[in-house]
N, C-alpha and C positions, 0 to 999 in steps of 0.2 A: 504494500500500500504506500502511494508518495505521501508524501508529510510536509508541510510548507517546511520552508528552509534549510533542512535535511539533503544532504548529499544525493544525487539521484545518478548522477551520470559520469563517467570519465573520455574526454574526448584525446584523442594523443594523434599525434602527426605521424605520416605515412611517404615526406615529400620525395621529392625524386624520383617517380616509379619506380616506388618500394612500394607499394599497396597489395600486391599481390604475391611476392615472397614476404611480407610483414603478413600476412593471414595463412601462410605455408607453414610459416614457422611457429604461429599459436597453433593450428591447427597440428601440427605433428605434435607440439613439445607437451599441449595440455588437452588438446581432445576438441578444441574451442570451434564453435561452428557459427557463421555468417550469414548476414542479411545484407546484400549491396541494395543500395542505393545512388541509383548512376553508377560511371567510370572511377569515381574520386573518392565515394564514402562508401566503406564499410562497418555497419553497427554489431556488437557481440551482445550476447545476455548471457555471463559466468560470473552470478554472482551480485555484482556492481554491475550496470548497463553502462557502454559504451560503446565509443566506434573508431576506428582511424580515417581521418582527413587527410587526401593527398591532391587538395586543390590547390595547393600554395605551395612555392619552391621553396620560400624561407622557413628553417629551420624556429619551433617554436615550443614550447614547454605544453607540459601535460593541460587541458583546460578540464579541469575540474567544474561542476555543473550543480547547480540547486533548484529545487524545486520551485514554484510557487502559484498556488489557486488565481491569485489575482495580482499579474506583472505589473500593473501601471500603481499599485498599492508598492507593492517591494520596489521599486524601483526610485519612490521617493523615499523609501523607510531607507535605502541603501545611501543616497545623497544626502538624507538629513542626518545621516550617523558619521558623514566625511569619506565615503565613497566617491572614486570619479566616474560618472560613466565613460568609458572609450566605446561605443558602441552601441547605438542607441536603438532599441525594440526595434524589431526584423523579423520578417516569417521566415520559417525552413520549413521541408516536409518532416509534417507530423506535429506542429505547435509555430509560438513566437519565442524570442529570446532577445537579451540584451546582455553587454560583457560591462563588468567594470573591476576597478585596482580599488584594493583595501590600505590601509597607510600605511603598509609594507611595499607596493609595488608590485603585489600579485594578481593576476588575473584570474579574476574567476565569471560566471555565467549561469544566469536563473532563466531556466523556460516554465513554458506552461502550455497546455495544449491548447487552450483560447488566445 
């Protein structure tokens, strides 16, 4: 069951056409099986859901993902706590989302399927 603000997702990079030896290599090493979406995304469900993104040549760190019922609610609750948004609410298939940096410098990202 998702849970507002609760970890929901792990998104991790895949660039260079690596996207398909990066799903060889979960696939042999842990059993791990795939859903693509298009050329670029592949999502897994082991455990924690994610996916590997291999739409961007630049190299980028894990993007960690939160839940939330109602984005345009978190989204100020995230700026009025001294969040930046970099990334402002955007559909993908299967919801909307928006990224922003915590006062560390980290990226992170809440979707919702509305």
């Amino acid at each position: 069951m998702r849970e507002d603000g609760k970890l929901d997702y792990l998104e991790m990079q895949a660039a260079n056409g690596t996207l398909d030896s990066v799903k060889a290599f979960y696939s042999a090493a842990f059993g791990w099986t795939f859903t693509d979406y298009g050329p670029t995304y592949s999502a897994y469900s082991e455990g924690l859901d994610g996916g590997f993104d291999s739409s961007t040549t630049r190299e980028t760190k894990p993007l960690p993902v939160l839940y939330s019922a109602d984005l345009e609610r978190t989204l100020d609750a995230v700026t009025e706590a001294g969040g930046k948004i970099v990334r402002p609410i955007f559909s993908f298939p299967g919801g909307r989302r928006f990224h922003f940096t915590d006062p560390a410098g980290n990226e992170l990202a809440v979707w919702s399927e509305k």
